[in-house]
C-alpha positions as CSV (number, residue, x, y, z in Angstrom):
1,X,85.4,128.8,90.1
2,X,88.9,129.5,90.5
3,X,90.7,126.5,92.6
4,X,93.5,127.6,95.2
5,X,95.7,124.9,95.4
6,X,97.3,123.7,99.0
7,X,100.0,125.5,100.4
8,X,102.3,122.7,100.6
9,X,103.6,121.8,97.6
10,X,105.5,119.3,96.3
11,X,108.8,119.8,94.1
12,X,108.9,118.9,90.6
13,X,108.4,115.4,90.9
14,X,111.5,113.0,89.6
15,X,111.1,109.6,88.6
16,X,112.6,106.8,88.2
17,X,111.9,103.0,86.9
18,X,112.1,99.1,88.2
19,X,111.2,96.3,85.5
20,X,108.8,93.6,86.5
21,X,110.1,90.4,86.3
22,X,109.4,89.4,82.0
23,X,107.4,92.3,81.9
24,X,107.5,96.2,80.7
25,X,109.7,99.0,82.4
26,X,107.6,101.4,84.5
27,X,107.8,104.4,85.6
28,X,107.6,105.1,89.4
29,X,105.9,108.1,90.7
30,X,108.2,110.5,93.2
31,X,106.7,110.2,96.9
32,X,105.1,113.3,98.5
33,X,105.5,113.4,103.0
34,X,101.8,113.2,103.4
35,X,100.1,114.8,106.6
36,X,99.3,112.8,109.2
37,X,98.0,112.5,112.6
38,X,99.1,109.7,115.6
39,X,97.3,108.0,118.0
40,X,99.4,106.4,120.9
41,X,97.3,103.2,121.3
42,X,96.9,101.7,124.9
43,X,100.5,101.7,125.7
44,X,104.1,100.4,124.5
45,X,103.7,97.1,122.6
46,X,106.6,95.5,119.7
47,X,103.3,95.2,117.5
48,X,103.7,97.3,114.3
49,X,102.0,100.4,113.8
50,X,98.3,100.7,112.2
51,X,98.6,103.3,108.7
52,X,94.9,103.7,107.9
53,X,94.2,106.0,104.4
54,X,90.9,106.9,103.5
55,X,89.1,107.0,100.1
56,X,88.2,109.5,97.0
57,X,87.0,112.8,98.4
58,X,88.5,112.1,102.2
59,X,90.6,112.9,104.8
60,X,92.3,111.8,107.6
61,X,89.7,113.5,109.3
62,X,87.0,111.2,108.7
63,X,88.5,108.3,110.8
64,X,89.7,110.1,113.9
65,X,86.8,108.9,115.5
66,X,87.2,105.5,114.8
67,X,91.3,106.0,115.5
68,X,90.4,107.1,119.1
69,X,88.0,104.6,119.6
70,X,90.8,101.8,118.4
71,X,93.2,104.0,120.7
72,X,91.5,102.7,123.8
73,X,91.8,99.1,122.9
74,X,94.7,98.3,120.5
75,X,98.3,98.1,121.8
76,X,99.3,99.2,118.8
77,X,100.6,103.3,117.4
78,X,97.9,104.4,115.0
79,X,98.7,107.0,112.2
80,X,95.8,108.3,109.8
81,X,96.7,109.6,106.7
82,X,96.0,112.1,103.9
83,X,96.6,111.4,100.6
84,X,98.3,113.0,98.1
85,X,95.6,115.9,96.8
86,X,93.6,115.5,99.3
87,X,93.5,117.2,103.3
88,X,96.6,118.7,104.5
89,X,99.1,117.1,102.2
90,X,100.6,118.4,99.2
91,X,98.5,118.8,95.6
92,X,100.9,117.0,92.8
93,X,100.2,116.5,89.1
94,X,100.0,113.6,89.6
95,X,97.5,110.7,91.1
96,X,97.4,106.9,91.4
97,X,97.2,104.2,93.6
98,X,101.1,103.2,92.4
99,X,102.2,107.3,93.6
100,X,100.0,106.5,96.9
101,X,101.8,103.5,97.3
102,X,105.2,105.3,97.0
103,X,104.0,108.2,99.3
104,X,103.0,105.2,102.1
105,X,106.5,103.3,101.6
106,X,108.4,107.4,102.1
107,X,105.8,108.0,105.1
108,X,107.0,104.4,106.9
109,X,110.4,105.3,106.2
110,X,110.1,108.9,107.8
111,X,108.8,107.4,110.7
112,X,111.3,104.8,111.2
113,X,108.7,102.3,110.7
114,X,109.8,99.0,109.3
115,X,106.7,96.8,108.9
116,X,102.9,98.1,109.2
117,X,99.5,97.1,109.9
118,X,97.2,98.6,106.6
119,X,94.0,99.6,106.5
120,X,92.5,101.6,103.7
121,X,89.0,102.2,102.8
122,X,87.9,103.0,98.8
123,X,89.9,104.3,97.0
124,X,92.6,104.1,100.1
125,X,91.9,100.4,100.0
126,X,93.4,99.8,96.4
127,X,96.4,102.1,97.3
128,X,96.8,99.4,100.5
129,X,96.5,96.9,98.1
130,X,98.8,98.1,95.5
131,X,101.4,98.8,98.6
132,X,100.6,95.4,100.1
133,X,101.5,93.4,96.4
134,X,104.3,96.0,95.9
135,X,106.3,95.8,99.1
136,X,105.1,92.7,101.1
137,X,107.9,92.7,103.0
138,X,106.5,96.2,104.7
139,X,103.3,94.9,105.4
140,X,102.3,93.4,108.6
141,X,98.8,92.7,107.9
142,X,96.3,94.0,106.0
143,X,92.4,95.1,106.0
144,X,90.8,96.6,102.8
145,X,87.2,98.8,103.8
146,X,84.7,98.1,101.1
147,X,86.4,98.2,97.8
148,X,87.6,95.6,95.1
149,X,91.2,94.7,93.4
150,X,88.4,93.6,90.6
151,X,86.7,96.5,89.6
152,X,85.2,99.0,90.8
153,X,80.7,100.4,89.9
154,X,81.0,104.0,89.4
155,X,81.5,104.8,85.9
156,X,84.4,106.9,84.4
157,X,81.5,109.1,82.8
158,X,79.5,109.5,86.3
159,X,82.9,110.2,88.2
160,X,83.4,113.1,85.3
161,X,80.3,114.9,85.3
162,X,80.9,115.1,89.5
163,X,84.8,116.5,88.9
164,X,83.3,118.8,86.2
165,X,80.9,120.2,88.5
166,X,83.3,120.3,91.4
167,X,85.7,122.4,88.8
168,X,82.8,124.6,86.8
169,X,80.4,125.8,89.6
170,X,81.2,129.9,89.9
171,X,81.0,130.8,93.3
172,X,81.8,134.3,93.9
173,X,83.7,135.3,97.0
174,X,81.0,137.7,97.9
175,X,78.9,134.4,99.3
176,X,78.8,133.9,102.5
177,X,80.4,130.3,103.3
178,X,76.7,129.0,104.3
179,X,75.2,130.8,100.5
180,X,78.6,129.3,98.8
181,X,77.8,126.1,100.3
182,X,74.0,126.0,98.7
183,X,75.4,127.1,95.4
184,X,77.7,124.2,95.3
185,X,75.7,121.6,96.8
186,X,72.7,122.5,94.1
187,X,75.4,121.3,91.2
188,X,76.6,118.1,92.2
189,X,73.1,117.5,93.1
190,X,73.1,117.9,89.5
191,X,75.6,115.2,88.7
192,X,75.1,112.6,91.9
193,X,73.2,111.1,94.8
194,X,72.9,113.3,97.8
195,X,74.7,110.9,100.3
196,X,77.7,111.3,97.9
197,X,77.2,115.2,97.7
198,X,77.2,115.4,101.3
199,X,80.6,113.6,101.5
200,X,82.3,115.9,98.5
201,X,80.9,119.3,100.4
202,X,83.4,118.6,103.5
203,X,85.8,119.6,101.1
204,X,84.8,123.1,100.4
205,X,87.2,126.0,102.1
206,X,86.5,129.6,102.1
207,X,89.3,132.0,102.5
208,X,89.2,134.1,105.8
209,X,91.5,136.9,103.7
210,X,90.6,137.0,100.1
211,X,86.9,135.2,100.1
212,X,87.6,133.0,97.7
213,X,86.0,129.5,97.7
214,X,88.6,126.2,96.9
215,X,88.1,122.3,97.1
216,X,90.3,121.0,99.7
217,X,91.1,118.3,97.4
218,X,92.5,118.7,93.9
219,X,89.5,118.2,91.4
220,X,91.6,118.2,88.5
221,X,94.3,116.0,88.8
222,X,91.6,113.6,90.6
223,X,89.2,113.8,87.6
224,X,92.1,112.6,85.8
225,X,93.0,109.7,88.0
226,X,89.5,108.0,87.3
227,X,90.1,108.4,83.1
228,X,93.1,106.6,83.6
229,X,91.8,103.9,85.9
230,X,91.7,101.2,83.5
231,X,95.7,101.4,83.0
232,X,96.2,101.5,87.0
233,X,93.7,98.1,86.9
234,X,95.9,96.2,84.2
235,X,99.0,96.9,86.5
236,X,97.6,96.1,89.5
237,X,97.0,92.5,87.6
238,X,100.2,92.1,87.0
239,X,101.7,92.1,90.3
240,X,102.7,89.0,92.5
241,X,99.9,88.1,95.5
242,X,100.2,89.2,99.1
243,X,100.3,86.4,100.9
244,X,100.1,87.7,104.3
245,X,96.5,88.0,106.6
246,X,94.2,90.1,104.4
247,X,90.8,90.7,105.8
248,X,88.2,92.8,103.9
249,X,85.4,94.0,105.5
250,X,82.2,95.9,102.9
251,X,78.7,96.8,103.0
252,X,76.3,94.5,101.6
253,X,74.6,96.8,100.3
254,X,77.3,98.6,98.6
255,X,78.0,98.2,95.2
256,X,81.8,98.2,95.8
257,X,82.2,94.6,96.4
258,X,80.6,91.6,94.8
259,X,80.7,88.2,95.9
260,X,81.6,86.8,92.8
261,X,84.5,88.7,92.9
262,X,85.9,86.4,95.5
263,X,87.6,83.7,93.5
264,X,89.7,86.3,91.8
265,X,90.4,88.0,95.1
266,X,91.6,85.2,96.4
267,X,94.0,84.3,93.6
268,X,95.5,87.7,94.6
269,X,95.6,87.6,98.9
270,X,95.2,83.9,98.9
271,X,95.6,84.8,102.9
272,X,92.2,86.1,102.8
273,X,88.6,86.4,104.7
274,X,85.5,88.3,103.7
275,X,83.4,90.1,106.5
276,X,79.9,91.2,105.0
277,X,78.3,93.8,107.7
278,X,74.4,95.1,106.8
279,X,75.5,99.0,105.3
280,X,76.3,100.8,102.5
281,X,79.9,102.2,101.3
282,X,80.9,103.8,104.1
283,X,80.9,101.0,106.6
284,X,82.7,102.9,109.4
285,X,80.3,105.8,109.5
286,X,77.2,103.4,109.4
287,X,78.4,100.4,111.1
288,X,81.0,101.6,114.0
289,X,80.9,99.3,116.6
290,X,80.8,96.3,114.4
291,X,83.8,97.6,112.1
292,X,85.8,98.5,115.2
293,X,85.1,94.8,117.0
294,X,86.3,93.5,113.6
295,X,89.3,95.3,113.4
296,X,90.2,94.6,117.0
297,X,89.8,91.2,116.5
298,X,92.2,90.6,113.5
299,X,94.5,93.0,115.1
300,X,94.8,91.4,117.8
301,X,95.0,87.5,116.8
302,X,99.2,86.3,117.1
């Protein structure tokens, strides 16, 4: 299958480095201006902003419901997010929580946002939580959705085979959208559970011009992201808590997040609470009402 990238590209991407205090110099990625979409809240407040990103696979799509229904009851402006190779934003070479982090600190910065409320969920989570230990000072508050700083369940070598799939499957642009969708659906079957095929599919596209089928998200470059996962862990390690009010909120029965996780946790957002709510990973979808009243709630406290 031939992969169309998104229109919007970025330009060759520049970097530069910082030095961790008695540590190594790193390299930090150039940001990308990421697509987004705002929500006015319930009316003018001097509360910061709410910057939510969503996880592997996602859009900003995913949580406009839950960004309406927060709309209605948080004084608060409310921007959802696409990430860097995924949606409507720009495909780049190249993909980690630390380049999220950079695209999140370029997107406040473009909106004349000083400080933020962050919410992420996945693999948006550990971006917020590399963006929350990287620039505190930019960070309101923060709520992580079903994911840990400690590790993460999915294999490197399960994540593969569903990025190979994602990249290999031939689907010839004389399918109809519905018979492309079948074809593609039948090989990640191949390769992972169906609640987890369903998700990848609502990234499918079919030309209206050419016919020609594309992921909406860059398989690729993502497929690489997970190989390298273990170095993006080690730095995430090294980085100085947040000490500012963390809530996390994950399915218990998801594998995401494990309670004996939570010493370490706190070590890093010694600020911290742990809501548990009676789902799998995607605790939005399966648990709305609940996620929203605990989002309200720490939103709104002083």
């Amino acid at each position: 299958m031939q992969l169309i990238g998104n229109s919007l590209r970025s330009l060759l991407p520049r970097t530069r480095t910082c030095l961790l205090p008695g540590r190594r110099h790193l390299s930090i990625p150039a940001p990308v201006a990421v697509s987004f979409e705002k929500f006015q809240g319930t009316g003018a407040s001097s509360s910061p902003p709410l910057v939510i990103l969503h996880g592997l696979f996602g859009s900003k799509q995913n949580w406009r419901g839950i960004s309406r229904a927060l709309e209605r009851v948080l004084p608060r402006t409310i921007y959802t997010i696409d990430a860097r190779n995924h949606g409507a934003s720009p495909h780049s070479p190249e993909h980690s929580s630390r380049a999220m982090a950079e695209d999140l600190r370029l997107f406040l910065e473009q909106q004349g946002v000083p400080r933020a409320a962050c919410l992420g969920h996945s693999m948006g989570g550990r971006s917020m939580i590399h963006f929350a230990r990287l620039f505190p000072d930019l960070v309101e508050r923060l709520i992580v959705v079903d994911i840990s700083p400690v590790s993460v369940p999915r294999s490197v070598e399960e994540m593969s085979q569903i990025f190979d799939a994602m990249i290999n499957v031939e689907l010839p642009n004389t399918l109809s959208m519905s018979e492309g969708r079948k074809v593609a659906r039948d090989r990640l079957m191949q390769a992972t559970e169906n609640a987890t095929v369903d998700f990848i599919m609502l990234n499918l596209r079919k030309d209206k011009t050419t016919g020609a089928f594309s992921w909406a998200c860059n398989a690729p470059v993502l497929r690489d992201f997970v190989i390298e996962f273990d170095k993006s862990q080690k730095y995430l390690e090294e980085l100085a808590p947040y000490t500012g009010p963390t809530t996390f909120i994950c399915g218990s029965r998801s594998p995401y997040m494990k309670l004996d996780h939570w010493p370490q946790v706190q070590q890093m957002f010694p600020n911290s609470e742990l809501h548990w709510l009676d789902c799998g990973h995607l605790v939005h979808f399966e648990k709305p009402q609940e996620f929203i009243a605990l989002v309200t709630e720490f939103l709104n406290r002083p």
